[in-house]
DRENDO-1510 file (C-alpha; in Angstrom, 1 decimal, always signed):
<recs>
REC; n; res; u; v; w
REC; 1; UNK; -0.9; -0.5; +1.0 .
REC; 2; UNK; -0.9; +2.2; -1.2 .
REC; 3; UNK; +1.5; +3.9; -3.8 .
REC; 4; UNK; +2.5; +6.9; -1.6 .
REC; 5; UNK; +3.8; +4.9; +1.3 .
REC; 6; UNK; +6.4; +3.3; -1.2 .
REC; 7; UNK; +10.3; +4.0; +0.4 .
REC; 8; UNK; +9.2; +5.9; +3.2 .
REC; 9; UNK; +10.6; +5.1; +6.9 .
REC; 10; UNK; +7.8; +2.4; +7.6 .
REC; 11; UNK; +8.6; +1.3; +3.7 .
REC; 12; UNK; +12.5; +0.3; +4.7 .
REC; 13; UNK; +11.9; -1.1; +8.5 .
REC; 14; UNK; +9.5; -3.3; +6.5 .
REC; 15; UNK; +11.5; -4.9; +3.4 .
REC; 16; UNK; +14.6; -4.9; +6.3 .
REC; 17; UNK; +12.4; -8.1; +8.1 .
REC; 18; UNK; +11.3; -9.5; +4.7 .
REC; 19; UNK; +15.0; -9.6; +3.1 .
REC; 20; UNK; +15.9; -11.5; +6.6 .
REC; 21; UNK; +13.0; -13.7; +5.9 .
REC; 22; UNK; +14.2; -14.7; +2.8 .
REC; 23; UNK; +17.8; -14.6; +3.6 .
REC; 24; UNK; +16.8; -17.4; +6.6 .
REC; 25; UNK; +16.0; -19.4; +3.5 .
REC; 26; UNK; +11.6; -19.1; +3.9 .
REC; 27; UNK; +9.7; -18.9; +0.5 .
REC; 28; UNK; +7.2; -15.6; +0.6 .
REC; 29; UNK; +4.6; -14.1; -0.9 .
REC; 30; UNK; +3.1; -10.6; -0.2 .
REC; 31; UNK; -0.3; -9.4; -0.6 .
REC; 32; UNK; -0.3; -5.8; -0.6 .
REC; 33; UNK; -4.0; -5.3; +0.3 .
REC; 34; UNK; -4.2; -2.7; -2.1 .
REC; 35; UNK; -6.1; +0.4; -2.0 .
REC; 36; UNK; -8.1; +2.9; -3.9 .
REC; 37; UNK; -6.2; +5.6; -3.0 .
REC; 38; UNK; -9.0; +8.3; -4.4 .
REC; 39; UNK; -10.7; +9.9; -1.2 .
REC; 40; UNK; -8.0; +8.6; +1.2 .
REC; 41; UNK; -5.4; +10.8; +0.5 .
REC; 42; UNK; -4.1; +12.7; +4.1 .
REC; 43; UNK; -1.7; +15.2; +3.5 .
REC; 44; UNK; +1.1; +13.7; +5.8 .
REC; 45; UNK; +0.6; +10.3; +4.1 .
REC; 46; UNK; +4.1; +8.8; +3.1 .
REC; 47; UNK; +5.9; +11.8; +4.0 .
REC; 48; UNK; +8.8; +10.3; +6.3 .
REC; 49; UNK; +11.3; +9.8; +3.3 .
REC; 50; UNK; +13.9; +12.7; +5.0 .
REC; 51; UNK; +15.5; +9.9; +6.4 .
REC; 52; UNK; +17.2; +8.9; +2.6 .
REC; 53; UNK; +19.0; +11.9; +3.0 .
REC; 54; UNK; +20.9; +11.2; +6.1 .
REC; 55; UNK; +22.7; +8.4; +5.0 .
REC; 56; UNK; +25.3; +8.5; +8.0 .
REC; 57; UNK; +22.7; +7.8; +10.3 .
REC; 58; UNK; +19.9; +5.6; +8.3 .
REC; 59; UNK; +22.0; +3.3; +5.6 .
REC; 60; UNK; +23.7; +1.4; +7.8 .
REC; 61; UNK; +20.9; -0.9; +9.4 .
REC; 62; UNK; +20.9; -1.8; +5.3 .
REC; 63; UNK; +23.1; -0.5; +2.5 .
REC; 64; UNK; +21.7; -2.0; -0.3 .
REC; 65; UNK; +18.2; -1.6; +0.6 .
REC; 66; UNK; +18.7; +2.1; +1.4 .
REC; 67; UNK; +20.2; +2.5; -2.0 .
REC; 68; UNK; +17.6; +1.3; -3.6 .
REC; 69; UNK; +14.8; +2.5; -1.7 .
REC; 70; UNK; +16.7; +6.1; -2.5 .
REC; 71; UNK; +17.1; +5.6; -6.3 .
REC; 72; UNK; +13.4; +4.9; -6.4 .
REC; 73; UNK; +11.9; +7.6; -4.5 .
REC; 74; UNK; +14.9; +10.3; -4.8 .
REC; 75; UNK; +16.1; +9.4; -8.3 .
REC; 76; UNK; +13.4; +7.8; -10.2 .
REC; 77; UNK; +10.6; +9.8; -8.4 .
REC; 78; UNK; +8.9; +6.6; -9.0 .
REC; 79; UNK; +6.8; +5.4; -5.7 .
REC; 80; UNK; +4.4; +2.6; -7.0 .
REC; 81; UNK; +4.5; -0.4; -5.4 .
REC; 82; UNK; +4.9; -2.4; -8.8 .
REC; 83; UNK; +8.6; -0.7; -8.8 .
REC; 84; UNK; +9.2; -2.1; -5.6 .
REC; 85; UNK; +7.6; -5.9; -6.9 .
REC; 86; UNK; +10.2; -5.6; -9.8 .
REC; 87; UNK; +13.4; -4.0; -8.0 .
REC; 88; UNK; +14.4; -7.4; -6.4 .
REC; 89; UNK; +14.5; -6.6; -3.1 .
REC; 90; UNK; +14.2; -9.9; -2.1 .
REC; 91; UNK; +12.7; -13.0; -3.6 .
REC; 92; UNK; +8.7; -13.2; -3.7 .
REC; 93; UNK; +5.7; -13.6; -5.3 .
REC; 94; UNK; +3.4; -10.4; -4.9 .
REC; 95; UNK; -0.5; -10.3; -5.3 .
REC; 96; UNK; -1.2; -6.6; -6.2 .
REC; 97; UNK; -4.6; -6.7; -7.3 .
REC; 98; UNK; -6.7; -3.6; -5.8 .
REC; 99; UNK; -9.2; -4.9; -3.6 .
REC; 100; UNK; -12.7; -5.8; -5.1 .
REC; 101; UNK; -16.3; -4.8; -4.2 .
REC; 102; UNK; -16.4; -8.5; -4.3 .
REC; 103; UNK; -14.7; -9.4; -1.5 .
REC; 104; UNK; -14.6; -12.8; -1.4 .
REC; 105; UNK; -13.7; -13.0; -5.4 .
REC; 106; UNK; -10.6; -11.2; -4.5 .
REC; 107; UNK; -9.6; -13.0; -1.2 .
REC; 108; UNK; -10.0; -16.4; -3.5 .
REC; 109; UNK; -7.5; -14.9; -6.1 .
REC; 110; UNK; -5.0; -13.8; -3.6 .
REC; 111; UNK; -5.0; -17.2; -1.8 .
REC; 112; UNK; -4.2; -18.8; -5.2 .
REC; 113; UNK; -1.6; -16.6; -5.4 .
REC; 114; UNK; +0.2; -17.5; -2.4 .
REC; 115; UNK; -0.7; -20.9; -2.0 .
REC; 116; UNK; +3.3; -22.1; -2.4 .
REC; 117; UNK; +4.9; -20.1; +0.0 .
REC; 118; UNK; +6.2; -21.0; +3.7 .
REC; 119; UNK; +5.2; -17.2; +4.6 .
REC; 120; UNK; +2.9; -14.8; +3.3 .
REC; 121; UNK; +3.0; -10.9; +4.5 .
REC; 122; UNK; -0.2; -9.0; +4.6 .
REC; 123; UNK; +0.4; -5.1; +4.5 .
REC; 124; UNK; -3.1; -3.5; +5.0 .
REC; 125; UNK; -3.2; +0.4; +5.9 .
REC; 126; UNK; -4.3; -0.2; +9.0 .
REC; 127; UNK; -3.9; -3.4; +10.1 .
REC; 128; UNK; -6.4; -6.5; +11.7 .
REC; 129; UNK; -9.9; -5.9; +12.1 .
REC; 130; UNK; -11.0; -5.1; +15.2 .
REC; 131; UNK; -13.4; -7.6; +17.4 .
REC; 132; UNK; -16.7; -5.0; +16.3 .
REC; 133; UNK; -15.4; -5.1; +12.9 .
REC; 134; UNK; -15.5; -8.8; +12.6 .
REC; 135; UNK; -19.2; -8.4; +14.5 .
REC; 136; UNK; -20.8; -6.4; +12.3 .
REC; 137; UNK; -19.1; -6.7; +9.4 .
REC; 138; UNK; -17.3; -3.3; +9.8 .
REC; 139; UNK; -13.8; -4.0; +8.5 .
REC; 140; UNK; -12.8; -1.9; +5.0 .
REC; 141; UNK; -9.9; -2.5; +2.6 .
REC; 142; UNK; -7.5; -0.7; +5.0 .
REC; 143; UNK; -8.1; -3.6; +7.0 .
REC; 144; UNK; -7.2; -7.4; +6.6 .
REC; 145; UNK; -10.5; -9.5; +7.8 .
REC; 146; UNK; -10.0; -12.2; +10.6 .
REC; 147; UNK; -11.3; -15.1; +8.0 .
REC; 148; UNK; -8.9; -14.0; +5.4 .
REC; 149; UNK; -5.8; -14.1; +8.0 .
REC; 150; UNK; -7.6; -17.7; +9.7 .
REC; 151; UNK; -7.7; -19.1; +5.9 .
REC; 152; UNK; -3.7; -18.6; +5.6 .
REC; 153; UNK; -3.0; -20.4; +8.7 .
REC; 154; UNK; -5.4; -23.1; +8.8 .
REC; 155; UNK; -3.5; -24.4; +5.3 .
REC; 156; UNK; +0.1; -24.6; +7.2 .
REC; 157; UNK; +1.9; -21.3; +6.1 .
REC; 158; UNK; +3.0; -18.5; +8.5 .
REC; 159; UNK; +1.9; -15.5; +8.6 .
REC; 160; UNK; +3.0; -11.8; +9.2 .
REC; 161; UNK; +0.5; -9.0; +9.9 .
REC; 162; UNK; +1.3; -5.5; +9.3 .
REC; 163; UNK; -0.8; -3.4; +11.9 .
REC; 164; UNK; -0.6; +0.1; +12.6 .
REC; 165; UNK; -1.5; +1.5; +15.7 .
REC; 166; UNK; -4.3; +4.0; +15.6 .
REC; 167; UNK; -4.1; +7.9; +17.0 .
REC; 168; UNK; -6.1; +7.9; +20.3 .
REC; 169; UNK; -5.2; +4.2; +21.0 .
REC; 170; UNK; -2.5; +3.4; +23.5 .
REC; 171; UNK; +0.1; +0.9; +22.7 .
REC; 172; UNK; -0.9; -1.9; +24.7 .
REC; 173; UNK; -4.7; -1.7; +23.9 .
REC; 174; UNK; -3.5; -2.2; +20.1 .
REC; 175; UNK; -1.3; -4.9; +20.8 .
REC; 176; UNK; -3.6; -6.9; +22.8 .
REC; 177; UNK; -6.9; -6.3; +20.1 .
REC; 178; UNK; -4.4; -8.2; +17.9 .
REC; 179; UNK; -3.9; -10.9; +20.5 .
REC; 180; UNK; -7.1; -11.2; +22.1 .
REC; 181; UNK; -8.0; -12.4; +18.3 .
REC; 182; UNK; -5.3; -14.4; +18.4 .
REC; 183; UNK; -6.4; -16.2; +22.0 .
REC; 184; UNK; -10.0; -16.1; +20.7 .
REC; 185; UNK; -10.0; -17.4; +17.0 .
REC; 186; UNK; -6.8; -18.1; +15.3 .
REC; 187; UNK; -4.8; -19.9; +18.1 .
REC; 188; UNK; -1.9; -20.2; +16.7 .
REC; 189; UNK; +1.1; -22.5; +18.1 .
REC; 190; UNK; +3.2; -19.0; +18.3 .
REC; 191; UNK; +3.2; -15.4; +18.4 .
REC; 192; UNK; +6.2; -12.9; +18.1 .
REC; 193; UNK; +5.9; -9.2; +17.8 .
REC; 194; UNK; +8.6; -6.8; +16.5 .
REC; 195; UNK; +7.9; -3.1; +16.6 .
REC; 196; UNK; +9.3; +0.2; +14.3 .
REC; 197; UNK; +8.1; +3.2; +16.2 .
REC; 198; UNK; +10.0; +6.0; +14.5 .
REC; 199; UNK; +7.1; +8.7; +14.6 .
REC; 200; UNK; +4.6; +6.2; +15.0 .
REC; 201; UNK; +4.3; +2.3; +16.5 .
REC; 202; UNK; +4.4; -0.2; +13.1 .
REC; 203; UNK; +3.7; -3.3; +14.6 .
REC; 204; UNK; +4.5; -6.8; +12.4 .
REC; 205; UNK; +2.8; -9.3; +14.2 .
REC; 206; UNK; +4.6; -13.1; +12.9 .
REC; 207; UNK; +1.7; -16.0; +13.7 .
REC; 208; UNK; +3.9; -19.1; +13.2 .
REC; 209; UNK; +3.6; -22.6; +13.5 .
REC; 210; UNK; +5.9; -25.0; +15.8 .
REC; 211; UNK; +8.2; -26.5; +13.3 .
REC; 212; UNK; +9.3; -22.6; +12.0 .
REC; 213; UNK; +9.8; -21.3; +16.1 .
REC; 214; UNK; +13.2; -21.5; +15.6 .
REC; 215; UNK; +13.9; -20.0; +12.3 .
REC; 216; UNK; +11.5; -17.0; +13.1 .
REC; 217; UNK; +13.4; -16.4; +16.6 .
REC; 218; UNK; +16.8; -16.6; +14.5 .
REC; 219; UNK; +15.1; -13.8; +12.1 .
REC; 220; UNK; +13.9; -11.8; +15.2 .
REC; 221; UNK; +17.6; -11.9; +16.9 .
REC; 222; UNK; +18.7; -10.8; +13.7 .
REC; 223; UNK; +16.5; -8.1; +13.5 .
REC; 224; UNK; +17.1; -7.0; +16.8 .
REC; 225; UNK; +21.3; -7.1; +16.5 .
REC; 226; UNK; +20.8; -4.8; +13.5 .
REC; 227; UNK; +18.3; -2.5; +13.9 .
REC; 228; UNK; +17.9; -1.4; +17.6 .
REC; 229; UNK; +20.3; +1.2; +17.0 .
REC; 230; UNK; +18.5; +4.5; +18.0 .
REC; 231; UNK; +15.1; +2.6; +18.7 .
REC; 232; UNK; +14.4; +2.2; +15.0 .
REC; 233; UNK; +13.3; -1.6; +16.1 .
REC; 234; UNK; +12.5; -3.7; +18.9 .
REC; 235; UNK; +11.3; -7.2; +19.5 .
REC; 236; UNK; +8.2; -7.0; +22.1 .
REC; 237; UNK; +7.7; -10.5; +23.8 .
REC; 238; UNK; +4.4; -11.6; +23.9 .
REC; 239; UNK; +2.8; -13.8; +26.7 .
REC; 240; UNK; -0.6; -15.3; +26.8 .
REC; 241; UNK; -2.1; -11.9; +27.5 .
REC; 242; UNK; -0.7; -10.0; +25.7 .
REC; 243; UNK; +2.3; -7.9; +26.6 .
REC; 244; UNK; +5.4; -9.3; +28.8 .
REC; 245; UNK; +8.4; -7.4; +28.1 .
REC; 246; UNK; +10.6; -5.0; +25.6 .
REC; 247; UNK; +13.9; -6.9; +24.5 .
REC; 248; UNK; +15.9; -3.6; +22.5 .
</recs>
């Protein structure tokens, strides 16, 4: 995560599912996975924010979200993410710490962090490792390692994966990198998938245990009833494989 993504379209379909975590009565913590942003800069990143100035069309799926996320980008000119930590969007702890050289150092702090929560939401820039990453060791701060995710898991919380689908990579071969991990190494006792693809596919993959099923499927629904207007979310259901079906 970086500063410059803070309130854009992504930005809101993203604190939409957290605030419904929360609401369905789940402790959270986030770690950002944040960046250096020196060198990465792209000159499109963060730029889908138009959609705080259609109102009629975009503030409905969340009023008071919208508002805010509009006071802090349109008003405030203020896109940090430790204005979005403090601007009680929902209840949370947040790790913010930049990643380290030292890997491991910082993966140790964040787990400390988050050790009380039912949930904790990772939000790398690009999402899981992929299979040669974990290989050879490949994976960068953009990306969350598949240790780091296993090491949330393994100690009972759920976890939910922010992963982005790359230019040049269809949809399914993204979604099934993410699962073949899952199959492979995490095995989780359940996956669910919901998708944001307004001008690009934002996937949050949700690795639960049994005993939460039902609450995350309540969150999904509710996700689904409220934001599926004009495709701005859908919940893909996930078989063994990977892909089943689309449920708008």
């Amino acid at each position: 995560m970086q500063d410059r993504y803070v309130g854009d379209i992504g930005d809101y379909g993203k604190h939409g599912l957290l605030r419904e975590v929360t609401a369905a009565g789940l402790s959270l913590s986030v770690n950002w996975y944040k960046v250096d942003e020196a060198g990465s800069v792209k000159q499109d990143d963060g730029k889908y924010i138009s959609y705080l100035s259609l109102p009629d069309i975009y503030r409905e799926y969340d009023a008071e979200l919208f508002d805010t996320l509009r006071e802090i980008v349109c008003v405030e000119n203020d896109r940090r993410i430790e204005r979005v930590d403090t601007a009680g969007l929902f209840p949370a702890s947040f790790f913010s710490d930049e990643i380290d050289r030292n890997r491991r150092y910082w993966h140790s702090k964040a787990l400390a962090q988050t050790k009380d929560a039912e949930v904790v939401f990772l939000d790398p820039d690009n999402g899981l490792e992929t299979l040669n990453m974990n290989r050879m060791g490949g994976a960068t701060g953009k990306h969350v390692k598949w240790s780091e995710l296993n090491d949330y898991y393994v100690r009972g919380q759920n976890v939910i994966l922010y992963h982005h689908r790359p230019q040049r990579t269809s949809k399914e071969r993204c979604i099934e990198g993410v699962m073949a991990f899952q199959r492979e190494y995490l095995k989780a006792d359940r996956v669910m998938l919901l998708e944001f693809p307004k001008y690009t596919n934002r996937f949050y993959f949700i690795f639960m245990h049994a005993e939460y099923v039902a609450v995350f499927r309540k969150i999904c629904g509710i996700m689904v009833q409220k934001w599926s207007k004009n495709g701005f979310c859908r919940e893909i259901i996930l078989d063994i494989q990977g892909v089943s079906e689309t449920k708008c």
